[in-house]
C-alpha positions as CSV (number, residue, x, y, z in Angstrom):
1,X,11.3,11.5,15.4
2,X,7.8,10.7,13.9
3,X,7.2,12.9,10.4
4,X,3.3,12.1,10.1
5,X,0.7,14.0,9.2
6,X,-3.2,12.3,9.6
7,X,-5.7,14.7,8.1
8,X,-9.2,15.3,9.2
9,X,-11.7,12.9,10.1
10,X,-9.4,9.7,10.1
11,X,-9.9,6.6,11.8
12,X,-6.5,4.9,13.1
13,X,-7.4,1.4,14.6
14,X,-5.7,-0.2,17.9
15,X,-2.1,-1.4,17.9
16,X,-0.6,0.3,14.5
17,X,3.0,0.3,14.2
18,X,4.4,3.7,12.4
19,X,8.5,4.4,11.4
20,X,10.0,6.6,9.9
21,X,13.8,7.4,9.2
22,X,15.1,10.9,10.2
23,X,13.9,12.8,6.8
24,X,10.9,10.2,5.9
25,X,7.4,10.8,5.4
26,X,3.9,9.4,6.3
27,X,1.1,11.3,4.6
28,X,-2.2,10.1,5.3
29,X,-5.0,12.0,3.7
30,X,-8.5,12.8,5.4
31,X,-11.5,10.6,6.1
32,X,-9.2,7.7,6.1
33,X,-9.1,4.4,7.8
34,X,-6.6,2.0,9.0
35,X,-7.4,-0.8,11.2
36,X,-5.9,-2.9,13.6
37,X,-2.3,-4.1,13.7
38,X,-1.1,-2.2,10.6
39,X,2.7,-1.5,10.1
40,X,3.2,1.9,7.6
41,X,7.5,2.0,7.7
42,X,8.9,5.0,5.9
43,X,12.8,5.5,4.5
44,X,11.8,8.1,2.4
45,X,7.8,8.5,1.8
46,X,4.4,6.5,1.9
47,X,1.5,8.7,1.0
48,X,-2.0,7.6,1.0
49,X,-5.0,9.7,0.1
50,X,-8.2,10.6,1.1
51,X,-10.9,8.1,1.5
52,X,-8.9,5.0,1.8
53,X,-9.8,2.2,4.0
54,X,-7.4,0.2,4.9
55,X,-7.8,-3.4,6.5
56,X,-6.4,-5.3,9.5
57,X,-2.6,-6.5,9.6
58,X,-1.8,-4.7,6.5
59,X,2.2,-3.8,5.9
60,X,2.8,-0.8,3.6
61,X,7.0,-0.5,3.4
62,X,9.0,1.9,1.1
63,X,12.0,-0.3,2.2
64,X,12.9,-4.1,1.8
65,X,15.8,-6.1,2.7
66,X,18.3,-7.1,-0.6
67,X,19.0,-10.6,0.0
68,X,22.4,-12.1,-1.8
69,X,22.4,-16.3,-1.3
70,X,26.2,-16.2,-0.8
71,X,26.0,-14.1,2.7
72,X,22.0,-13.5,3.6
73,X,20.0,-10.6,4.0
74,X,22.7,-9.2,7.0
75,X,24.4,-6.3,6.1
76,X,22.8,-6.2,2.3
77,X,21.5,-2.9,2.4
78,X,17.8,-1.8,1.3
79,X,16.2,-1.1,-1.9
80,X,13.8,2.3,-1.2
81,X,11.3,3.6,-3.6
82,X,8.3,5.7,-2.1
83,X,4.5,4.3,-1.9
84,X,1.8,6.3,-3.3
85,X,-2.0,5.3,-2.8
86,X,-4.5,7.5,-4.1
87,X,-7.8,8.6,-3.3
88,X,-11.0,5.8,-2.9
89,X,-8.9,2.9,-2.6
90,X,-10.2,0.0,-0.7
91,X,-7.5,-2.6,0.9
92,X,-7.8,-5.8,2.3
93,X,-6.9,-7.7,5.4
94,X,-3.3,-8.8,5.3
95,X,-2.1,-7.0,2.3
96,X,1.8,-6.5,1.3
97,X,2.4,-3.1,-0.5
98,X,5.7,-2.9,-1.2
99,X,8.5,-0.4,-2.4
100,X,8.1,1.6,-5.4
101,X,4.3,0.8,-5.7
102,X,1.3,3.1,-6.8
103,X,-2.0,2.1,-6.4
104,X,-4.4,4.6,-8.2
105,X,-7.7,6.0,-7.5
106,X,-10.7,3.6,-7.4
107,X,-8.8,0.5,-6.9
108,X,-10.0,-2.3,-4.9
109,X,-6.6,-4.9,-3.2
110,X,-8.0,-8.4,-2.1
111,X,-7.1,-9.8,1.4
112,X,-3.5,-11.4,1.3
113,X,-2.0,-9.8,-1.4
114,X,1.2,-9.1,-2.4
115,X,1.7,-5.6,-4.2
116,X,4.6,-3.8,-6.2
117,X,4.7,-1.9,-8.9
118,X,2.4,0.1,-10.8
119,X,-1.4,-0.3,-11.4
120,X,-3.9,2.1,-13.8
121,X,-6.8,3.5,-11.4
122,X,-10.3,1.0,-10.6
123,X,-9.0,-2.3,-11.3
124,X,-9.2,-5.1,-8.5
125,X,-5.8,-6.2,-7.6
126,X,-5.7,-10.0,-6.3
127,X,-3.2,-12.6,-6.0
128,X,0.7,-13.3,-4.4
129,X,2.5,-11.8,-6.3
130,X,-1.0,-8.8,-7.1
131,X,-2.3,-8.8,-10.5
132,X,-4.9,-7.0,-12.4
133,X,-8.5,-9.1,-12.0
134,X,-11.1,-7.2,-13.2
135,X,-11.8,-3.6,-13.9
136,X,-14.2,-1.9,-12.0
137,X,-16.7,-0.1,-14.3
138,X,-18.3,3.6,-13.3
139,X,-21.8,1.7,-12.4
140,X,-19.5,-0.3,-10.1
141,X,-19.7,-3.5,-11.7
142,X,-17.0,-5.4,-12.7
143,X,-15.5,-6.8,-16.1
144,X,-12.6,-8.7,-17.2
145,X,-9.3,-6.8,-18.1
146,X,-7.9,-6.7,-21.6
147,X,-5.2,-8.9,-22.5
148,X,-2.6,-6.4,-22.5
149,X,-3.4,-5.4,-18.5
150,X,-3.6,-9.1,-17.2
């Protein structure tokens, strides 16, 4: 059973993958797109907001795989922390958002990133694992972050 709910005026792209465990949820807010071969997989809850646009191939998981070295991934259970992504956010082709992550209004994630944890609203994200690049003034322009966000 699929607990989804796609507000108004969305645009869902060709091939998407969507799961959700029986009591998970998918929230996608309205005027929001996600493109082409994106997988959104759901143990508990990913919610994204209005006015996101989402690029191809992105992966958006509340779940990952614990891994031991002595026996593998097999059998090692799953770490689950829900995925919010606010309002205005702008992600890019081939993004990684992973468990426990919020990604706040205004907020721009490059192409082939990897994201977890927590990030303050308008800042560009970049990098493997994602860091804070810049902040993203009102005029739109960006600046370099103070030391104490990089």
């Amino acid at each position: 059973m699929l607990n989804i709910g796609i507000g108004e005026d969305c645009m869902l792209g060709h091939g998407l993958f969507f799961q959700t465990a029986q009591a998970a949820e998918i929230e996608i807010g309205d005027r929001t797109s996600i493109n082409t071969g994106c997988h959104l997989v759901a143990s508990e809850l990913i919610r994204i907001g209005s006015n996101v646009a989402i690029g191809e191939y992105v992966s958006i998981r509340d779940q990952e795989h614990r891994f031991k070295p002595a026996s593998g991934v097999r059998g090692q259970d799953y770490k689950v922390a829900p995925v919010i992504i606010e309002q205005n956010v702008w992600i890019g082709r081939g993004v990684y958002i992973g468990p426990g992550t919020t990604i706040r209004a205004g907020t721009i994630v490059a192409a082939n990133s990897v994201v977890r944890g927590n990030f303050p609203p308008n800042v560009l994200l970049a990098g493997a694992p994602a860091k804070i690049r810049r902040i993203i003034l009102e005029t739109g322009e960006m600046a370099f972050p103070p030391e104490d966000l990089r």
